[in-house]
N, C-alpha and C positions, 0 to 999 in steps of 0.2 A: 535503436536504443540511444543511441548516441553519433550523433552525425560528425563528419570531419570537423575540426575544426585545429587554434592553437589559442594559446594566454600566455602571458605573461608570469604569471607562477608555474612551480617546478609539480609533477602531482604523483602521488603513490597511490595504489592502490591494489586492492587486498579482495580478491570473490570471496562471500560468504558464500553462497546457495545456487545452486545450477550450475548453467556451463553460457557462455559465450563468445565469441572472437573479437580478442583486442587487437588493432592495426597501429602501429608506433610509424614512424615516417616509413610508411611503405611494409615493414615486418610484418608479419600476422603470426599472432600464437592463440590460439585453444585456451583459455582462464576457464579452471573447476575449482574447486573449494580450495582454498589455503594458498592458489599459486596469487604473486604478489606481483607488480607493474610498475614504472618509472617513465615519466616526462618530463625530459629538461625543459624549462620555458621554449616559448616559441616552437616545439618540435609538432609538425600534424599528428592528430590521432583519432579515433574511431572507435565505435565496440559497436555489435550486432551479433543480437540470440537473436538464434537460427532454427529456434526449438519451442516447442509448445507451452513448457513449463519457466518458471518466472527465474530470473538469477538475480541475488542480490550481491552488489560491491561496495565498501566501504572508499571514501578519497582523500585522501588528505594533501592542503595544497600550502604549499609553502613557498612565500609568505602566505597568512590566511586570505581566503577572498570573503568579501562581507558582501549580503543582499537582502533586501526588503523583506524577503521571508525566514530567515533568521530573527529578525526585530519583530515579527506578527505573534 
């Protein structure tokens, strides 16, 4: 779903729908509906559904990040 990676913005974020595993430098917790997440800049992070059905998560990144499919 989301490979390791880090940036430079801070990011929240929020499961709407399903279930999958967020990894925070190293942490791993279980995100299902309503549970919410935090990434200071520069910190690695991860997610992977592990399950058949689709999960959706809301990000918010602060500062904003801006990209070419925003403007499309």
């Amino acid at each position: 779903m989301m490979p390791e990676h880090s940036h430079k913005q801070e990011q929240i974020g929020v499961c709407l729908d399903g279930e999958y595993n967020m990894t925070i430098e190293g942490m791993n917790t279980t995100m299902t509906f309503g549970k919410s997440y935090f990434c200071l800049e520069n910190e690695l992070h991860s997610a992977v559904n592990n399950s058949d059905e689709n999960a959706k998560v809301i990000n918010i990144f602060i500062p904003p990040r801006y990209n070419n499919a925003a403007t499309a």
